[in-house]
Backbone as CSV, one residue per row, in Angstrom:
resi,resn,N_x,N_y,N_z,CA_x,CA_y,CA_z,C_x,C_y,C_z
1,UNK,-27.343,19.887,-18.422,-28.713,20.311,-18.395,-28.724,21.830,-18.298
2,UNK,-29.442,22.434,-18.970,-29.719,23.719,-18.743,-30.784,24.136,-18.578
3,UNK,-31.096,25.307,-17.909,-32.277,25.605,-17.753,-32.475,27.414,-17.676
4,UNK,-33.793,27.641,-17.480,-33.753,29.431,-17.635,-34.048,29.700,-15.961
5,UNK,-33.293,30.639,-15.376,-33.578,31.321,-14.330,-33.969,32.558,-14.169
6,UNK,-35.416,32.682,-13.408,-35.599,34.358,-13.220,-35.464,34.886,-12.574
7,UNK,-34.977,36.329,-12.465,-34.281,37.142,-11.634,-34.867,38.221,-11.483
8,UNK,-35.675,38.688,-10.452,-36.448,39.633,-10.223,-35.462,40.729,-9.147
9,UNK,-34.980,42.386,-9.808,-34.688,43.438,-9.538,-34.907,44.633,-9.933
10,UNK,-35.720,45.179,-8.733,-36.317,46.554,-8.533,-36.978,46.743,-9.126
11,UNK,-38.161,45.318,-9.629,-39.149,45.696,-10.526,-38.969,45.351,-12.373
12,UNK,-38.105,44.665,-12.139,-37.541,44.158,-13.933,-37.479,42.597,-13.287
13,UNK,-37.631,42.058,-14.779,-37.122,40.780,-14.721,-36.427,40.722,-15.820
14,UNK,-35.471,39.630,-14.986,-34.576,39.048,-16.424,-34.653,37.730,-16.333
15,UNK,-33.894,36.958,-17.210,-33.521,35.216,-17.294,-32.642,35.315,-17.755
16,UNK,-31.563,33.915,-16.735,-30.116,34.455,-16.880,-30.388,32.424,-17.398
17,UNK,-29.592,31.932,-18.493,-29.558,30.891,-18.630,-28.059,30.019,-17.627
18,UNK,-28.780,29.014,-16.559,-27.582,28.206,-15.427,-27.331,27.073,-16.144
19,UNK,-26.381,26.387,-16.264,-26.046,25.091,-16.608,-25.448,24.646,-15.667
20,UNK,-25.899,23.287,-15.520,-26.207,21.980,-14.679,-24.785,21.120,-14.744
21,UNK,-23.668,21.246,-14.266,-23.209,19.829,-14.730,-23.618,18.438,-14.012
22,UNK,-24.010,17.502,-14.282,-24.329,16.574,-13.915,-23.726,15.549,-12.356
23,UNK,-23.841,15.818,-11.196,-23.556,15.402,-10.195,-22.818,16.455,-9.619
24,UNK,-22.679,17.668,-9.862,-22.093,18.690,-9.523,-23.083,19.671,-9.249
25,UNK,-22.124,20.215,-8.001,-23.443,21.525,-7.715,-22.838,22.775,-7.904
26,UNK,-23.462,23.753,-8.113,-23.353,25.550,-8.304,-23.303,25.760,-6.730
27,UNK,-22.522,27.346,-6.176,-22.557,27.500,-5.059,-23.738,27.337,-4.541
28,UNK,-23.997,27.404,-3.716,-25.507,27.389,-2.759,-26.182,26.189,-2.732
29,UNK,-25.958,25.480,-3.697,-26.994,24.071,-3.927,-26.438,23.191,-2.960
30,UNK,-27.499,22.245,-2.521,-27.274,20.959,-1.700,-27.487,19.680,-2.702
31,UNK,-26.648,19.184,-2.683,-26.877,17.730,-3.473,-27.314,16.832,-2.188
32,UNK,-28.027,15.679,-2.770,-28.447,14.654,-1.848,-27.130,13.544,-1.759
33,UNK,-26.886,12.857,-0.861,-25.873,12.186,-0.478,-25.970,10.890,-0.911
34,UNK,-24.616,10.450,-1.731,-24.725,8.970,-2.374,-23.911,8.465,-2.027
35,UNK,-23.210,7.410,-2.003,-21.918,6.704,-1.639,-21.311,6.663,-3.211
36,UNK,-22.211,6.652,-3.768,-21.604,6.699,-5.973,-21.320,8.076,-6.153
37,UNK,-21.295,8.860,-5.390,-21.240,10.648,-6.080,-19.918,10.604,-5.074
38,UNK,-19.236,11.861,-6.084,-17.786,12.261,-5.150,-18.341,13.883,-4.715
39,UNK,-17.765,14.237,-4.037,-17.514,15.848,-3.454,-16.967,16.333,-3.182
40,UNK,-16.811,17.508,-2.383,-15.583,18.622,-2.688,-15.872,19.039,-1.299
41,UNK,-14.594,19.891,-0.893,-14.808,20.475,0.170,-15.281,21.843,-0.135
42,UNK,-16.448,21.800,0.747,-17.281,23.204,0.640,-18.371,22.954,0.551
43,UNK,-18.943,21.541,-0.158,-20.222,21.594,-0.893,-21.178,21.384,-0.169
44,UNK,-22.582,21.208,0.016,-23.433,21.128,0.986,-24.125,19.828,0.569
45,UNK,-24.509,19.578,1.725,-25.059,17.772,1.541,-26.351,17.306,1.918
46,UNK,-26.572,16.758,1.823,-28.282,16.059,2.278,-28.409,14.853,2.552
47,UNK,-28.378,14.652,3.568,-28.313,12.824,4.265,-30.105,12.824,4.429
48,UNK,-30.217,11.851,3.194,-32.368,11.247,3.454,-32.328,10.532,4.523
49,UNK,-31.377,9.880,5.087,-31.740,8.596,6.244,-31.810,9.810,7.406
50,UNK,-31.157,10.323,7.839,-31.092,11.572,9.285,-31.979,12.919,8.639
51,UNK,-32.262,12.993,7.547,-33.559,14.244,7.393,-32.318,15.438,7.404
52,UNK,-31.153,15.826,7.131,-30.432,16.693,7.669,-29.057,17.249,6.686
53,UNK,-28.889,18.304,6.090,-28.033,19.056,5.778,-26.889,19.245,6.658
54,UNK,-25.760,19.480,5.642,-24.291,19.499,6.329,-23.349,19.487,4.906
55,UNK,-22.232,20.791,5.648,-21.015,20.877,4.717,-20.010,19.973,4.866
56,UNK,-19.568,20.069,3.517,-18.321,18.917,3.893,-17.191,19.711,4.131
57,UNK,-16.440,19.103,4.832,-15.168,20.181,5.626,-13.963,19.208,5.787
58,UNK,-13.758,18.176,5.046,-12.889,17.659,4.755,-12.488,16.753,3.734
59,UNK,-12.383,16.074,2.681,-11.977,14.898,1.604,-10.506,14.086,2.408
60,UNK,-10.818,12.667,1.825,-9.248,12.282,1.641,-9.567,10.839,0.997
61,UNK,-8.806,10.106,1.563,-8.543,8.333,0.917,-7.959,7.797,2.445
62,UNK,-8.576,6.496,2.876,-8.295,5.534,3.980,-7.412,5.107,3.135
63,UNK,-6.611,4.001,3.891,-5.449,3.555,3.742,-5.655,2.244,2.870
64,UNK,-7.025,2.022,2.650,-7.419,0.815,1.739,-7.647,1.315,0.430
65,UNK,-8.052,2.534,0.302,-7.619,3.167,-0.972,-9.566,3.640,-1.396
66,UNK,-10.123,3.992,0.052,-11.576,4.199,-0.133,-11.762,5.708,0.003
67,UNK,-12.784,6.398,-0.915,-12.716,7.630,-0.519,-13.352,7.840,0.368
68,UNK,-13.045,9.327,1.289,-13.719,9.599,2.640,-14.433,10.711,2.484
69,UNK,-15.090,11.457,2.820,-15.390,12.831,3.652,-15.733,13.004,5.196
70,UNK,-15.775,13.930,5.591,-16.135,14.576,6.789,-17.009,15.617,6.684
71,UNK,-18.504,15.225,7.209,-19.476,16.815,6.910,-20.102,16.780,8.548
72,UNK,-20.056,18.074,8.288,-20.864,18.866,9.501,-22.321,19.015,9.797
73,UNK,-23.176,18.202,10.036,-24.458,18.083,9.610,-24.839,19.126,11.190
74,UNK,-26.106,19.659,10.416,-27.036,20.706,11.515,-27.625,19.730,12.837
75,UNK,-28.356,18.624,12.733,-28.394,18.016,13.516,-27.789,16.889,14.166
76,UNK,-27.097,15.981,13.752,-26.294,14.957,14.479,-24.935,15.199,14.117
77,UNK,-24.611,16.495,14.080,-22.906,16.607,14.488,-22.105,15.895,13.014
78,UNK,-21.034,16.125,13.502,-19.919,15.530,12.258,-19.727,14.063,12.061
79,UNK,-19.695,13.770,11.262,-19.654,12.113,10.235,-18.911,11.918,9.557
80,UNK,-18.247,10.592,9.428,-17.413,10.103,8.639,-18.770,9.651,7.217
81,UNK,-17.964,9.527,6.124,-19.158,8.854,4.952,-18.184,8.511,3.627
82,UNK,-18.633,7.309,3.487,-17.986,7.257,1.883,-18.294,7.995,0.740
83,UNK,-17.800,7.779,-0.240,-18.061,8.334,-1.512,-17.470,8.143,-2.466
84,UNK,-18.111,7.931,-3.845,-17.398,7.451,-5.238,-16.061,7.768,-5.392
C-alpha cells in the first residue's frame, strides 16, 4: 500500500511517498496485536483487550514449536503472548 505523506518545514511543504508493507510496521508505528501476525523485537504493540501499548523486547519458540514474544506494556507490566 502506498500512500502520500506531508511534511511541513519552516514553512514549505513537501510529500514524501511511504510504502506500507502489509503486516509490517515503519519505525514509530504501533501495530494492533494478533496471535496470526508475527513481530520483531523492537516493534510496538497494541493489546485492544487491556486498552494498552508495549514494546516487544524479546521473540523465540516454546519447546512445542509455538511462537512467543515478550512485550513491555505501559500499563500491566510484561506478558508472555503468542504469535503467527
Amino acid at each position: 500500500m502506498t500512500r502520500a505523506k506531508t511534511v511541513k518545514k519552516a514553512g514549505t511543504v513537501s510529500e514524501e511517498i511511504v510504502t506500507k508493507k502489509k503486516g509490517r510496521s515503519t519505525s514509530g508505528e504501533v501495530r494492533e496485536y494478533s496471535v496470526t501476525e508475527s513481530f520483531t523485537k523492537g516493534e510496538m504493540v497494541y493489546h485492544k483487550v487491556w486498552d494498552d501499548t508495549g514494546e516487544v523486547i524479546e521473540t523465540g519458540t516454546t519447546e512445542d514449536g509455538i511462537n512467543k514474544m515478550k512485550v513491555a506494556f505501559e500499563k500491566v507490566g510484561v506478558k508472555n503472548l503468542r504469535m503467527g
